[in-house]
C-alpha positions as CSV (number, residue, x, y, z in Angstrom):
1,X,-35.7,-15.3,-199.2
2,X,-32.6,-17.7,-200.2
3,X,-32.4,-20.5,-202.4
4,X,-31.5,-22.8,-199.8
5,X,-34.1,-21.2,-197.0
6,X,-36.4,-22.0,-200.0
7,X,-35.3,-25.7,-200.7
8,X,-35.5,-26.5,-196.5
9,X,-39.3,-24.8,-196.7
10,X,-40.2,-27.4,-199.7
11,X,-39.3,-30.2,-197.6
12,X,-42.4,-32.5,-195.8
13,X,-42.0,-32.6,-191.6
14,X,-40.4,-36.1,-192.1
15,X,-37.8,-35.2,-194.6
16,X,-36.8,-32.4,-192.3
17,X,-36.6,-34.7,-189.1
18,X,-34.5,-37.1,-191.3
19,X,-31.9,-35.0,-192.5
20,X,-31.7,-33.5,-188.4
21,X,-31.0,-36.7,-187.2
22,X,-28.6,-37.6,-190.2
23,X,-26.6,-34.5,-188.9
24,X,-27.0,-35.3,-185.1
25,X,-25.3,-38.9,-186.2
26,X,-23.1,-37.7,-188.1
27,X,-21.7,-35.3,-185.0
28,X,-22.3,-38.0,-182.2
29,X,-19.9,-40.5,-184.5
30,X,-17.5,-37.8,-184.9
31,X,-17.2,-36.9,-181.1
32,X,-16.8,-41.0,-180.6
33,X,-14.3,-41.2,-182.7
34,X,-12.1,-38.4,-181.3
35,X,-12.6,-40.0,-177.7
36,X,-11.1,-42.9,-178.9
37,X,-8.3,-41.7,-180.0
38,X,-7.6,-40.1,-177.0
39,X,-8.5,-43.4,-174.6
40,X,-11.6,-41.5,-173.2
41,X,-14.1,-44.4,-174.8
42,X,-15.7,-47.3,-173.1
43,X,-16.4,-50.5,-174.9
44,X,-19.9,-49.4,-175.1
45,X,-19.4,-46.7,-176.8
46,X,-17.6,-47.9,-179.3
47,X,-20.3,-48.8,-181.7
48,X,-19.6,-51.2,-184.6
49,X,-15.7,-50.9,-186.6
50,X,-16.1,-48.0,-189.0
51,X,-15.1,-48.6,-192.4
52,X,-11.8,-46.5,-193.8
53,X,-14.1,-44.0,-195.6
54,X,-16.4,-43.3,-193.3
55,X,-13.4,-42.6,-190.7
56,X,-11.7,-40.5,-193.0
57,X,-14.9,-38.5,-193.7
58,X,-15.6,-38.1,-189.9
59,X,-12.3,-36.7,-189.1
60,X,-11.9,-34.2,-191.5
61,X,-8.9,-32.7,-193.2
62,X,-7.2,-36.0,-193.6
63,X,-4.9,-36.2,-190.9
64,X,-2.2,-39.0,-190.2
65,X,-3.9,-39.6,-186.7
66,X,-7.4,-40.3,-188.6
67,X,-5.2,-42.7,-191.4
68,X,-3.5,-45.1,-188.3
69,X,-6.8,-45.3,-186.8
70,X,-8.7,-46.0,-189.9
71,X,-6.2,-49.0,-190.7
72,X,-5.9,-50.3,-187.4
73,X,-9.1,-49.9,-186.7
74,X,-11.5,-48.5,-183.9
75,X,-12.5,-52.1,-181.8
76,X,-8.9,-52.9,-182.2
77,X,-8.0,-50.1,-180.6
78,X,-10.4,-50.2,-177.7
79,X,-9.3,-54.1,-177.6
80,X,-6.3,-53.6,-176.7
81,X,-6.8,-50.4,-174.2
82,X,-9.2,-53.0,-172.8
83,X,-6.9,-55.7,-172.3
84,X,-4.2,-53.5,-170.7
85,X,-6.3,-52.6,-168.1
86,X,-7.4,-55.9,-167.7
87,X,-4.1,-57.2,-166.9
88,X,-3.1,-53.6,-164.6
89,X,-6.3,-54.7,-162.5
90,X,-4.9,-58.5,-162.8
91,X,-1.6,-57.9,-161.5
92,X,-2.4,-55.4,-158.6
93,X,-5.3,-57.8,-157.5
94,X,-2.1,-60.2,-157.0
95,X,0.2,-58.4,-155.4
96,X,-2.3,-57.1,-153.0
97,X,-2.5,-61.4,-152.3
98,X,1.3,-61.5,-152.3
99,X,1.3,-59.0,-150.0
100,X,-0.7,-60.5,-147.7
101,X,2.1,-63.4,-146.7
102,X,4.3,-60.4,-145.4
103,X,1.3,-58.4,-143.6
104,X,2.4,-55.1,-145.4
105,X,0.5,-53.4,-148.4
106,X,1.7,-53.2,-151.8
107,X,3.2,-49.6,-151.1
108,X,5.3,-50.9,-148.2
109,X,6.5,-53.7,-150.1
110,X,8.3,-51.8,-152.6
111,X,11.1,-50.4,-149.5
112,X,12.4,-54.1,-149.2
113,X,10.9,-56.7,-152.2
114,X,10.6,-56.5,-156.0
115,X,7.5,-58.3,-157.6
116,X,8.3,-60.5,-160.9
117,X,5.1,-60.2,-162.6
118,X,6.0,-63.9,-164.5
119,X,6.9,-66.1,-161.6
120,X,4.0,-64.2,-159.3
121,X,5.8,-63.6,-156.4
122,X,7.8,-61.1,-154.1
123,X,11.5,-61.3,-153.6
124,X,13.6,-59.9,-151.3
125,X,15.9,-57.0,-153.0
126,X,19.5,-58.0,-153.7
127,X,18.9,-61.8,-152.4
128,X,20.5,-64.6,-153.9
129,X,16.8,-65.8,-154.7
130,X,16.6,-62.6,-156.5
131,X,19.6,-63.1,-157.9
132,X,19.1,-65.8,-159.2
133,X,15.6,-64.6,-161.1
134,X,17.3,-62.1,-162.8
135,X,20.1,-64.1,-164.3
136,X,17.4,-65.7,-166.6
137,X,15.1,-63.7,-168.9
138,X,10.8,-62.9,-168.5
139,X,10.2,-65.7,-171.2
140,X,12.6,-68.4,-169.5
141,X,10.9,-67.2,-165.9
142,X,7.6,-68.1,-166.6
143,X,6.0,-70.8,-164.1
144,X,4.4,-74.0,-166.1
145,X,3.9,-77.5,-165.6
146,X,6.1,-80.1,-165.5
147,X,6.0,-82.7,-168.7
148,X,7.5,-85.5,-169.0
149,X,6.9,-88.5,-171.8
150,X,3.8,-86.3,-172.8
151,X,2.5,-87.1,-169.8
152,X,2.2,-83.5,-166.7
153,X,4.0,-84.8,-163.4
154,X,2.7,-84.8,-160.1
155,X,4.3,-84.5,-156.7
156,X,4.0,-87.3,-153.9
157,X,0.6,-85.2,-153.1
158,X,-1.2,-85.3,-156.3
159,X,-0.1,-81.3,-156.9
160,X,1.3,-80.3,-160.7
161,X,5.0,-80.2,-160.2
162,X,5.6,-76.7,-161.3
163,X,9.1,-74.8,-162.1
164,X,10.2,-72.2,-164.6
165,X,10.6,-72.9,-168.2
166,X,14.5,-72.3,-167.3
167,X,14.2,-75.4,-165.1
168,X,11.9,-77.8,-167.1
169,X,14.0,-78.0,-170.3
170,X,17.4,-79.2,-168.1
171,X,14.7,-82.0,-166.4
172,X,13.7,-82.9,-169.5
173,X,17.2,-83.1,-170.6
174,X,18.2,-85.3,-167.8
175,X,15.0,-87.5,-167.9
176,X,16.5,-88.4,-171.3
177,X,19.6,-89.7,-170.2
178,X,18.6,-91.5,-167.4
179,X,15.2,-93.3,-169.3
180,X,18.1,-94.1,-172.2
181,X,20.1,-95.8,-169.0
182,X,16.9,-97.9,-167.0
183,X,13.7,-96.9,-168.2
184,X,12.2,-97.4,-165.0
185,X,14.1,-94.7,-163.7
186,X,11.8,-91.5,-162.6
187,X,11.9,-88.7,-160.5
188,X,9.8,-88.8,-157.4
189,X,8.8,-85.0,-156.3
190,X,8.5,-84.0,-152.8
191,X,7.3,-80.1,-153.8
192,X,8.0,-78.0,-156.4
193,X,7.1,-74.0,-156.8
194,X,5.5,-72.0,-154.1
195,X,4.4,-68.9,-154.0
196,X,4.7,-66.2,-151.1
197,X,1.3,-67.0,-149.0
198,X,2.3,-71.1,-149.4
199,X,5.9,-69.9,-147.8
200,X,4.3,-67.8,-145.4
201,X,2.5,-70.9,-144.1
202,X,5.3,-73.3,-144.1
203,X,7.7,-70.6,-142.2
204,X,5.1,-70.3,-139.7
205,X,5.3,-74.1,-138.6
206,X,7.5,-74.6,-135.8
207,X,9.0,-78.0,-134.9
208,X,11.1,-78.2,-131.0
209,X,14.2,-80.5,-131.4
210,X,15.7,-81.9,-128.0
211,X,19.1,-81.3,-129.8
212,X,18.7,-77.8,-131.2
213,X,15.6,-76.2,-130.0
214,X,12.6,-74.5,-131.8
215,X,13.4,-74.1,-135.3
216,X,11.2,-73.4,-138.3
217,X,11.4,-75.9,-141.2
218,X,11.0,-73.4,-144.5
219,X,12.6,-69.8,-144.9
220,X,10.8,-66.9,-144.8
221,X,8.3,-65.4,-147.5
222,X,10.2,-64.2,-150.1
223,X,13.8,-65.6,-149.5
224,X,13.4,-68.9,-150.7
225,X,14.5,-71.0,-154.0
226,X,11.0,-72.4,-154.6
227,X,9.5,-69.2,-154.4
228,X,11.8,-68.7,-157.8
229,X,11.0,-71.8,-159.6
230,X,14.0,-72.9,-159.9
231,X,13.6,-75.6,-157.1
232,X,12.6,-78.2,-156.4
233,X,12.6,-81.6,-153.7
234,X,13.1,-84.9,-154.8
235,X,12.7,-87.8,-152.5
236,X,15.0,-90.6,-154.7
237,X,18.1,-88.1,-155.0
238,X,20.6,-90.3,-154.5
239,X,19.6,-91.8,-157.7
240,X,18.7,-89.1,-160.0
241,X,21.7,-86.7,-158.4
242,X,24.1,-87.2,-160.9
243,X,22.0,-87.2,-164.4
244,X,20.6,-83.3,-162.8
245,X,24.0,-82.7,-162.1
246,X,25.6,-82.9,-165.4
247,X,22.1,-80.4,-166.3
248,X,23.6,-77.8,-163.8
249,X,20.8,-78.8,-161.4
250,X,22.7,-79.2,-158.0
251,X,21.2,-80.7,-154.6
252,X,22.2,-84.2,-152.9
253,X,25.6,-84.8,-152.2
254,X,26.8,-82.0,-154.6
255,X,26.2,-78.9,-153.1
256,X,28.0,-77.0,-150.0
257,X,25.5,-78.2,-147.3
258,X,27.1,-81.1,-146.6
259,X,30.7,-79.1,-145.7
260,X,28.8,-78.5,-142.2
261,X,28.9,-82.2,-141.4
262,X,32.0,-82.1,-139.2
263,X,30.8,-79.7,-137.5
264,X,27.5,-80.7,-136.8
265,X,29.4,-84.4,-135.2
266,X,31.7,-82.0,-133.1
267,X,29.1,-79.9,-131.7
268,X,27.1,-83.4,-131.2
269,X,30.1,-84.7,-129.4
270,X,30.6,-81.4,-127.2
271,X,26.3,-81.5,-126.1
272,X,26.1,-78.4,-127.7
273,X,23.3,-76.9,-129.2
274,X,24.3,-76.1,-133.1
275,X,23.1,-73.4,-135.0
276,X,20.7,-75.0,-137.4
277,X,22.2,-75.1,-141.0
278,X,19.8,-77.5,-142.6
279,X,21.2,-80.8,-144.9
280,X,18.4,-81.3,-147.2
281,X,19.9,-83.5,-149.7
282,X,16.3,-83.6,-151.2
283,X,16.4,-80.2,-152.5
284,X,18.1,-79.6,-156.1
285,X,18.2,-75.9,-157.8
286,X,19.6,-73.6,-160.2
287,X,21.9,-70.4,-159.6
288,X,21.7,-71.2,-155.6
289,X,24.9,-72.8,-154.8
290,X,28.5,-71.2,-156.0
291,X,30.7,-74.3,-154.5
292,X,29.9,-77.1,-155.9
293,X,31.1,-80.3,-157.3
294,X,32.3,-80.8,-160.4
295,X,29.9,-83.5,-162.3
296,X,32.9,-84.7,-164.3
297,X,33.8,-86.4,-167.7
298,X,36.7,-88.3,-168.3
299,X,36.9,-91.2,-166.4
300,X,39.2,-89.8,-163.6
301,X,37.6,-87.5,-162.8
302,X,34.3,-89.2,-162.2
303,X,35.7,-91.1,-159.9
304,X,37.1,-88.9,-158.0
305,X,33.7,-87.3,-158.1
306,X,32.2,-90.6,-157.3
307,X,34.5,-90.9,-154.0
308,X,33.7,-87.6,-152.4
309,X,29.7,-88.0,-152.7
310,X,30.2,-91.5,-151.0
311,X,32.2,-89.9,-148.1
312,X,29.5,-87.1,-148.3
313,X,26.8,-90.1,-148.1
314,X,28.5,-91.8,-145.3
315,X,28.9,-88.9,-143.2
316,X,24.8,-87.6,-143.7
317,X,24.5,-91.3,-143.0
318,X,26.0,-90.7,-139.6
319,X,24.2,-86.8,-139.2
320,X,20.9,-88.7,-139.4
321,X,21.8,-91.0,-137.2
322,X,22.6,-88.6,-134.7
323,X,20.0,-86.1,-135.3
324,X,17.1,-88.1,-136.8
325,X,17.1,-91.6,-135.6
326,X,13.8,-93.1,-136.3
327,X,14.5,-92.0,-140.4
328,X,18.3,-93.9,-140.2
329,X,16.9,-97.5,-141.5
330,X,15.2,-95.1,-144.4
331,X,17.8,-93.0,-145.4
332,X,20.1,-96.4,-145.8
333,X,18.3,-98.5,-147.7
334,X,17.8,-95.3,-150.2
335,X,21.6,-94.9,-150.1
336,X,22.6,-98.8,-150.9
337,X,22.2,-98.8,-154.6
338,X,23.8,-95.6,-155.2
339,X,26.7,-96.3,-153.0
340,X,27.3,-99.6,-155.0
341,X,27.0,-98.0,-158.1
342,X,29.4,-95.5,-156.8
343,X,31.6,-98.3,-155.9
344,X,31.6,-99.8,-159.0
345,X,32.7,-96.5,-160.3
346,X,35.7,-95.9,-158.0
347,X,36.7,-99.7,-158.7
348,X,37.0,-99.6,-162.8
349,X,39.4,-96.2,-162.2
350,X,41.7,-97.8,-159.9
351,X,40.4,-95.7,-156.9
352,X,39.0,-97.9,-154.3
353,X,42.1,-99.1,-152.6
354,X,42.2,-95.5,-150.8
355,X,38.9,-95.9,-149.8
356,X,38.1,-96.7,-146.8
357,X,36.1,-96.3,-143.9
């Protein structure tokens, strides 16, 4: 009989049982720990965080795999596989919404959109909305309130006024400037950041125009600037224009939609249908528009800035009064101050002899 067969026969029933489970323990903890490290483990199987020793006595022979886990740590670990599957289940769960505005899955969205996991929405491959995205980086893209004087700002609805972090810091730039000139001055939001289902529902509204038919308001899911965050309306342009403009953040009077003016009064003139190009002085953006004009900075050259936005004004003046007759009174008495604020700008640079109209 051997020594140890001996020792094992001296021991009492409950000695015996202890030292069988101590072993049973000792092989269950070493089988949890190898799942682990090979992302098999659930969180509740991973037990309380072992302590370096009793890793290193676990996985024997002292390998480098058993060191890294023993100094990061086992919970860590499962943390973190945790939290990445958290956020894989997150962001699917969203684009499956997302997908939703177009009527296609995720799997058929990929032929014709990319998803930008920070702004939360679909864009159309190759747009100039998507464009536009990707000439800013994933931190600067991210989609947060509006805050201004400590204070979030809300749209003419009550909603957060939302817009990329790319977009907030030249608002906050401008609001600066123009509290340092009248600190009554504000910006009054229209809308702000949509994402693709609040597109979706906006594109679907139709309005019928005697002058140019059934149109839709809004572009399509996916293809527009406030689907970026980097735009936004702003019911008191005319007064703010300038300040965002000197920001690189281009709408009102200082963008290319107003170069369709003429022909919108020749096609009015001719009782012909136009193809809708909308005017929407009210909406400003960033990385949208390629022409457009040049804030200014010596004195010259403001006012010749200052004299093409008023011939810009006058001439919406008269599209609205064409097209949009019950808003003309509106649109005017908006325009008044910054027309004689444009005026007096012209006049101190010797510029408003030429003007007239």
């Amino acid at each position: 009989m051997s020594e140890r067969f001996q020792q094992q026969r001296e021991l009492t029933p409950e000695e015996r049982r202890a030292r069988i489970k101590a072993i049973k323990e000792r092989a269950a903890r070493r089988a949890q720990t190898q799942n682990v490290l090979s992302g098999e483990a659930s969180a509740e199987q991973s037990g309380p965080q072992m302590s370096r020793r009793q890793l290193l006595k676990i996985l024997a022979g002292g390998s480098a795999v058993a060191v890294v886990a023993s100094a990061v740590g086992i919970d860590a670990l499962i943390d973190a596989k945790k939290a990445d599957e958290k956020e894989a289940i997150k962001l699917q769960v969203l684009k499956e919404e997302r997908a939703k505005a177009f009527g296609k899955t995720v799997e058929e969205m990929e032929a014709d959109y990319v998803f930008y996991p920070e702004i939360g929405n679909y864009l159309e491959k190759d747009s100039i909305v998507a464009k536009a995205v990707e000439g800013y980086s994933e931190s600067e893209r991210e989609v947060v309130v509006l805050k201004l004087n400590g204070e979030y700002v809300k749209d003419k609805d009550g909603n957060d006024v939302r817009m990329t972090k790319a977009l907030g810091k030249k608002f906050e730039a401008a609001f600066k400037k123009m509290q340092e000139d009248d600190e009554k001055l504000t910006f009054q939001f229209n809308s702000s950041f949509r994402d693709n289902n609040e597109q979706a529902g906006l594109h679907k509204n139709k309005v019928t125009d005697k002058k140019v038919g059934q149109r839709t308001l809004a572009a399509k899911p996916g293809t527009s600037m406030h689907e970026t965050g980097l735009a936004v309306d702003i019911q008191n342009w005319t007064a703010v224009q300038t300040y965002l403009a000197e920001q690189g953040v281009f709408g009102g009077m200082y963008t290319n939609r107003t170069t369709s003016l003429e022909r919108t009064a020749f096609a009015f003139i001719k009782k012909d249908k136009i193809p809708f190009r909308v005017i929407d002085p009210v909406h400003f953006s960033i990385g949208e528009f390629k022409d457009v004009l040049n804030p200014g900075e010596t004195t010259q050259e403001k006012a010749l800035r200052s004299k093409e936005i008023a011939k810009r004004m006058i001439g919406y003046l008269v599209f609205v009064a064409l097209y949009d007759q019950k808003n003309v009174l509106d649109e005017a008495k908006r325009m008044k101050p910054a027309l004689k604020e444009l005026k007096k700008t012209m006049g101190n640079s010797g510029l408003m002899q030429p003007m007239k109209h």
